[in-house]
MMTF fields as JSON, N, C-alpha, C and O atoms, coordinates in Angstrom:
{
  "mmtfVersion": "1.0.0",
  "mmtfProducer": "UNKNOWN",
  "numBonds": 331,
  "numAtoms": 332,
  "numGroups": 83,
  "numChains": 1,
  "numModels": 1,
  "chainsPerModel": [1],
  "groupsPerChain": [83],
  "chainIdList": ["A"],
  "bondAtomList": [4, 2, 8, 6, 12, 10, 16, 14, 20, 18, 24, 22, 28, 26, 32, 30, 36, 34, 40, 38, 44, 42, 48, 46, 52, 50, 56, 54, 60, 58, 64, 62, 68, 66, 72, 70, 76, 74, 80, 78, 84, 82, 88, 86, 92, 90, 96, 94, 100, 98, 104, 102, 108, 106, 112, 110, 116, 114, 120, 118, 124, 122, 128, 126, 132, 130, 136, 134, 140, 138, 144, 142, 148, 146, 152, 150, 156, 154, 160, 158, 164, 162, 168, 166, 172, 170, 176, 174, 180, 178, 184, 182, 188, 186, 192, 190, 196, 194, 200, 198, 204, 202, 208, 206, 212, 210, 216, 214, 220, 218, 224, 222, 228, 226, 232, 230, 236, 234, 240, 238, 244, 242, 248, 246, 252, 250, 256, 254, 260, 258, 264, 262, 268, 266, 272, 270, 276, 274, 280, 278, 284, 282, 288, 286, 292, 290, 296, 294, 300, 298, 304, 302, 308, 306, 312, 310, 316, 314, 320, 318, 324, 322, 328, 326],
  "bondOrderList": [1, 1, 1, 1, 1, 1, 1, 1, 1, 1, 1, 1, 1, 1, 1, 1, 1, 1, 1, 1, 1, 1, 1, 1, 1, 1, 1, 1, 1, 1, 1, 1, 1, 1, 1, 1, 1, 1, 1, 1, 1, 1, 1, 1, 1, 1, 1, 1, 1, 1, 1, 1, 1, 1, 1, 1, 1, 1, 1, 1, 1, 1, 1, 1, 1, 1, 1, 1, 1, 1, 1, 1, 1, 1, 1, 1, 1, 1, 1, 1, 1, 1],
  "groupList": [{"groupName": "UNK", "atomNameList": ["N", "CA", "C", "O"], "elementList": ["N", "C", "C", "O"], "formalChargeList": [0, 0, 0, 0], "bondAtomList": [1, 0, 2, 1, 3, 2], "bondOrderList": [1, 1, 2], "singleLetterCode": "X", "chemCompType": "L-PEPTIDE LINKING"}],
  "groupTypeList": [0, 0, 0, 0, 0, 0, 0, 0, 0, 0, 0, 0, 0, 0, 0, 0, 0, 0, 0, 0, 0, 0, 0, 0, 0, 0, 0, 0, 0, 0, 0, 0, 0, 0, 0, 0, 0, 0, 0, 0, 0, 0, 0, 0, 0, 0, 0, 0, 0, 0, 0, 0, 0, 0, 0, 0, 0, 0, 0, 0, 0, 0, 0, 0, 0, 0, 0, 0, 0, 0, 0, 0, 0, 0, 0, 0, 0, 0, 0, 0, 0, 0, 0],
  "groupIdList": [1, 2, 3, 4, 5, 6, 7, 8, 9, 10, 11, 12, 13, 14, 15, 16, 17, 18, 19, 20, 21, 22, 23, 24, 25, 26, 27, 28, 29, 30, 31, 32, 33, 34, 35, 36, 37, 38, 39, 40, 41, 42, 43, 44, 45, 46, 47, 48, 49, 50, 51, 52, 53, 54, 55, 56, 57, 58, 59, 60, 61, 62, 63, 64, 65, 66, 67, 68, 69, 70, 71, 72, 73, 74, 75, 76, 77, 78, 79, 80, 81, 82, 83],
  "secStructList": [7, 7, 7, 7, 2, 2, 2, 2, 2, 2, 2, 6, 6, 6, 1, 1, 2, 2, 2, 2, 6, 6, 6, 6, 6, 6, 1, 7, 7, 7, 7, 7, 6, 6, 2, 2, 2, 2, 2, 2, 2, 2, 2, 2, 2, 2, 2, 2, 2, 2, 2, 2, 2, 2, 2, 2, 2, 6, 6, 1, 7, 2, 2, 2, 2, 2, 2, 2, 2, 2, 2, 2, 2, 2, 2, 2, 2, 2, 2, 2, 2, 6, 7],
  "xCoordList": [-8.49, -9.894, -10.494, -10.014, -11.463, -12.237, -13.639, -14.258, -13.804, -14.984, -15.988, -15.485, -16.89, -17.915, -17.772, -17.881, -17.518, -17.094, -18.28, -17.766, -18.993, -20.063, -20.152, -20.525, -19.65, -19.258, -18.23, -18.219, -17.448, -16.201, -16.136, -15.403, -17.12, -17.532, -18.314, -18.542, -18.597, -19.536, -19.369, -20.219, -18.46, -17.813, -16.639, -16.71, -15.534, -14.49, -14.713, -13.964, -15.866, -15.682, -16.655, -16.811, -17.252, -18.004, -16.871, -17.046, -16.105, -14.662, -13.63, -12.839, -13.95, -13.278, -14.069, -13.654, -15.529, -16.374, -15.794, -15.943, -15.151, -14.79, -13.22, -12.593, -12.78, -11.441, -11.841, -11.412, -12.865, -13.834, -14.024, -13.711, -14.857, -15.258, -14.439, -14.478, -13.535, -12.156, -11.447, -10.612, -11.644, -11.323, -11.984, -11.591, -13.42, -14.03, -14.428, -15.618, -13.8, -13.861, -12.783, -12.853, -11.486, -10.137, -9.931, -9.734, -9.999, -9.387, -10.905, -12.104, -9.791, -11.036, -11.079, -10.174, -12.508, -13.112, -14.24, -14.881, -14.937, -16.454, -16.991, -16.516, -18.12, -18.598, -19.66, -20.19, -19.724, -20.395, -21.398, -21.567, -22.546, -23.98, -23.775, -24.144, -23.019, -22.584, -21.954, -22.0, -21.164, -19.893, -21.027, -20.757, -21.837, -22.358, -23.003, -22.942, -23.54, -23.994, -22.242, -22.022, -21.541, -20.053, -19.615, -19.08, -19.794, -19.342, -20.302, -19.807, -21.587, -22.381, -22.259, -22.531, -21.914, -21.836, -20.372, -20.09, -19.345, -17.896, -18.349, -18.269, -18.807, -19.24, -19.972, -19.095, -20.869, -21.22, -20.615, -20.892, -19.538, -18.616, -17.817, -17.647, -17.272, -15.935, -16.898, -16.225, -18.439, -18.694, -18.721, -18.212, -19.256, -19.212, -17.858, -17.587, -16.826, -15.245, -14.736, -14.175, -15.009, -14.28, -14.967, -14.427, -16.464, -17.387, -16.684, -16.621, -16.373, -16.047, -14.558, -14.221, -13.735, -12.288, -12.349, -11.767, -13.001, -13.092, -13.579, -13.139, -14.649, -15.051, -14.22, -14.445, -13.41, -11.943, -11.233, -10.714, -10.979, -9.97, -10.634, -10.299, -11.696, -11.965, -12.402, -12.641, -12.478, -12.07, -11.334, -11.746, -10.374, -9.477, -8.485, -7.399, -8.273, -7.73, -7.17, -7.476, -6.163, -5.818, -4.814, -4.967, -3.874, -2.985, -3.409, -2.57, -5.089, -5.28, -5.889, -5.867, -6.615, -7.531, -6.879, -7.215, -5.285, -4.959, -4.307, -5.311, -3.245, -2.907, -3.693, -3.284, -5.318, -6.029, -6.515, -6.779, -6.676, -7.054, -6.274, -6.762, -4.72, -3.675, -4.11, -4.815, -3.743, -3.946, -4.902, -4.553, -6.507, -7.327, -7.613, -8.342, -6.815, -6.897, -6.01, -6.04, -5.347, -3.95, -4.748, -4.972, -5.215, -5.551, -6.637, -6.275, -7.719, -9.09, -8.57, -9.132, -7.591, -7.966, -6.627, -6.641, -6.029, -4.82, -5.569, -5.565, -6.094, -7.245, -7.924, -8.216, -8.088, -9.518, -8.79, -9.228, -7.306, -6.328, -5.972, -5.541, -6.278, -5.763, -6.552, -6.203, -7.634, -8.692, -8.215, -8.82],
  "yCoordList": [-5.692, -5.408, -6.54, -7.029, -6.829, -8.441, -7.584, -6.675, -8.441, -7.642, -9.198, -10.321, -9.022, -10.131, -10.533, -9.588, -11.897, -12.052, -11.39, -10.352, -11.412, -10.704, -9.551, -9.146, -8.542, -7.2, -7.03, -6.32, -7.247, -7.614, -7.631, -6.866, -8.778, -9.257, -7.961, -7.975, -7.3, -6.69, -5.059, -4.348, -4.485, -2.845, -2.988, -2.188, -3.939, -4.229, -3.93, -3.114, -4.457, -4.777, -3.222, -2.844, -2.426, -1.201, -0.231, 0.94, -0.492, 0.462, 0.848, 1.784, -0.162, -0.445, -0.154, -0.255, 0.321, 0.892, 2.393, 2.779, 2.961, 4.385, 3.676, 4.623, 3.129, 2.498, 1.939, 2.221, 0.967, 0.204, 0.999, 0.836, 2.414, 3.227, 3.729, 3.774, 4.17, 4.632, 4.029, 4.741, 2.925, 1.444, 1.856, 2.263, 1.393, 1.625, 2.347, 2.217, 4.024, 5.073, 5.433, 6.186, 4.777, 4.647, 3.699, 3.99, 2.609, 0.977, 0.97, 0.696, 1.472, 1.335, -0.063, -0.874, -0.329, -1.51, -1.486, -0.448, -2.946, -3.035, -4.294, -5.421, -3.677, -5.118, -5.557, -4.812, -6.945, -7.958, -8.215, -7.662, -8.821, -9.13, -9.561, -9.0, -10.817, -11.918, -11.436, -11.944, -9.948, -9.545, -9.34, -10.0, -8.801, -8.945, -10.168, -10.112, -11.118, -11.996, -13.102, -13.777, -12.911, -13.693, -12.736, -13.276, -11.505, -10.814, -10.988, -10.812, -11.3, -11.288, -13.087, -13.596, -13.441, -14.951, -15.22, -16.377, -14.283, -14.069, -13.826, -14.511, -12.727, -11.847, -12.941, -13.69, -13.397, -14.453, -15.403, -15.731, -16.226, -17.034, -16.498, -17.315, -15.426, -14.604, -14.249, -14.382, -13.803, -13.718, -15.247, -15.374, -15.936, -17.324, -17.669, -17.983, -17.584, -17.665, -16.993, -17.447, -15.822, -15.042, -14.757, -14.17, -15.281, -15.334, -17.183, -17.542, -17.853, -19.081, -19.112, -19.887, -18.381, -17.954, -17.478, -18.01, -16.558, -15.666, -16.563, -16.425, -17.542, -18.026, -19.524, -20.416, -19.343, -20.436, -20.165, -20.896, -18.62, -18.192, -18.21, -19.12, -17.497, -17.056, -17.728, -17.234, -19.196, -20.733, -21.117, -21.781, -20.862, -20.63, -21.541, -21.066, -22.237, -23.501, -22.97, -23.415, -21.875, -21.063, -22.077, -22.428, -22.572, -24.259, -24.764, -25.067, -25.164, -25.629, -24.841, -25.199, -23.559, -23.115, -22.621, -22.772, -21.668, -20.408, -21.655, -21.947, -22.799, -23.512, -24.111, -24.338, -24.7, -25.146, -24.083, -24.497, -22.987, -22.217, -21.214, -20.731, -20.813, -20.987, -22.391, -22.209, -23.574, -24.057, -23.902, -23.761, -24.03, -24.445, -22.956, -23.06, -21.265, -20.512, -20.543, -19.824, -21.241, -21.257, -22.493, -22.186, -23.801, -24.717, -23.998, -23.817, -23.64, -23.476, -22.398, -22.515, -21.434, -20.291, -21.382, -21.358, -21.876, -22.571, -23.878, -24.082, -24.535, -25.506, -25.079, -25.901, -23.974, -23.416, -23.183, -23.582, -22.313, -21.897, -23.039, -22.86, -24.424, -25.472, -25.855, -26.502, -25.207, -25.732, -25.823, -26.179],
  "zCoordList": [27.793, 27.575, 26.757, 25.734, 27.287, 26.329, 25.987, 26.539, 24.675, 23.742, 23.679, 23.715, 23.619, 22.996, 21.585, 20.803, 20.957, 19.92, 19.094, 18.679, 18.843, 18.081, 17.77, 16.669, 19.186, 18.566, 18.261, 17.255, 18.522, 17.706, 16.591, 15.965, 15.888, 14.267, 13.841, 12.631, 14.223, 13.564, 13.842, 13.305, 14.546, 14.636, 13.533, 12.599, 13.526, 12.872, 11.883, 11.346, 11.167, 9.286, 8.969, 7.808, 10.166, 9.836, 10.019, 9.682, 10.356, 10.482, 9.026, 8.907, 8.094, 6.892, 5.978, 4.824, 6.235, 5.114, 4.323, 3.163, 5.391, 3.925, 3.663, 3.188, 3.695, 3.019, 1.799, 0.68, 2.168, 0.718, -0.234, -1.413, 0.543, -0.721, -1.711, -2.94, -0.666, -1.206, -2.388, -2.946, -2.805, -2.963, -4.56, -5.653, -3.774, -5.396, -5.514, -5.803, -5.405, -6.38, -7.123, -8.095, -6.586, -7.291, -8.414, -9.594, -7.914, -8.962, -10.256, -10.307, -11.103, -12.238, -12.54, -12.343, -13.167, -13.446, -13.585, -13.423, -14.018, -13.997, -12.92, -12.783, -12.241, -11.226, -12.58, -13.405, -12.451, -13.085, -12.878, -11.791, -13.191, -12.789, -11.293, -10.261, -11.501, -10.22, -8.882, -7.762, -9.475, -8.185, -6.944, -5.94, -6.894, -5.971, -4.953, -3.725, -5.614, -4.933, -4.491, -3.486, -5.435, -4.81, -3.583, -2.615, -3.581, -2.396, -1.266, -0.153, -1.313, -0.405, 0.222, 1.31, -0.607, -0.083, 0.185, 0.496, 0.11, 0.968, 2.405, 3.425, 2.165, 3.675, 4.131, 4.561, 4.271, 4.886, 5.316, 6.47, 4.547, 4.503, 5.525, 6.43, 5.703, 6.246, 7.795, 8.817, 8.013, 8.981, 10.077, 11.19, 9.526, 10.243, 10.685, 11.844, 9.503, 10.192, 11.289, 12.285, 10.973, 12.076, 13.317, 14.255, 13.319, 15.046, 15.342, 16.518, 14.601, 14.997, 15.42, 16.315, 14.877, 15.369, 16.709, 17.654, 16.764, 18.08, 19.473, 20.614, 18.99, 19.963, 20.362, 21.18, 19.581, 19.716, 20.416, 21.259, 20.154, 21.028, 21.914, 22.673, 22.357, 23.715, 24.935, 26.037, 24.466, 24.765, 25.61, 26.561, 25.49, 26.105, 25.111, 25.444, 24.415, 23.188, 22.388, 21.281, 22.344, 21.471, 20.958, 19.788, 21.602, 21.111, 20.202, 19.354, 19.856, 18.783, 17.99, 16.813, 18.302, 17.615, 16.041, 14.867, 17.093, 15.865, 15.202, 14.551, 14.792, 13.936, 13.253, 12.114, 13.646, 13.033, 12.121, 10.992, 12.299, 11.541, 10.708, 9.686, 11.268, 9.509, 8.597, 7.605, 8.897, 8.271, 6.721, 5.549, 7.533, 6.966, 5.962, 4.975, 6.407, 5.657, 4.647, 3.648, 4.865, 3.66, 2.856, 1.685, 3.228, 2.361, 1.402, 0.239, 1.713, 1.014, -0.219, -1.308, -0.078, -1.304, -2.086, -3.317, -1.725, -2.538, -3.398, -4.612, -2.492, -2.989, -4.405, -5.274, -4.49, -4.831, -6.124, -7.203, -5.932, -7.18, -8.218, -9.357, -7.509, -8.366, -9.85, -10.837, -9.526, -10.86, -11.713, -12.724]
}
């Protein structure tokens, strides 16, 4: 069965909304002034990735797509850890 990358992007991450909640009505803590706008500019970040993944794959270039893209997910948060 083939899906349109777009709906794809966008049923997926509405599927994980009562897990989230779940999430943060359990893990005590406090969100910060900022947590929000860093999460909103993830989600953004994470939507562009994963409509650009999809449309890699569906490419037919999966040879280069999925290694180019372990890669570059393993570099950026490791990158990022080095500060």
């Amino acid at each position: 069965m083939r899906g349109h990358c777009y709906s794809v992007t966008v049923v997926s991450p509405l599927c994980a909304i009562p897990m989230i909640a779940a999430f943060l009505l359990l893990v005590p803590g406090r969100l910060g002034v900022s947590a929000p706008g860093w999460g909103a500019l993830a989600g953004i970040a994470g939507l562009f990735g994963i409509v650009l993944l999809y449309q890699g794959l569906a490419s037919g270039a999966m040879a280069v797509v999925a290694p180019v893209t372990a890669v570059t997910s393993a570099l950026v948060p490791s990158s990022a850890g080095w500060r």
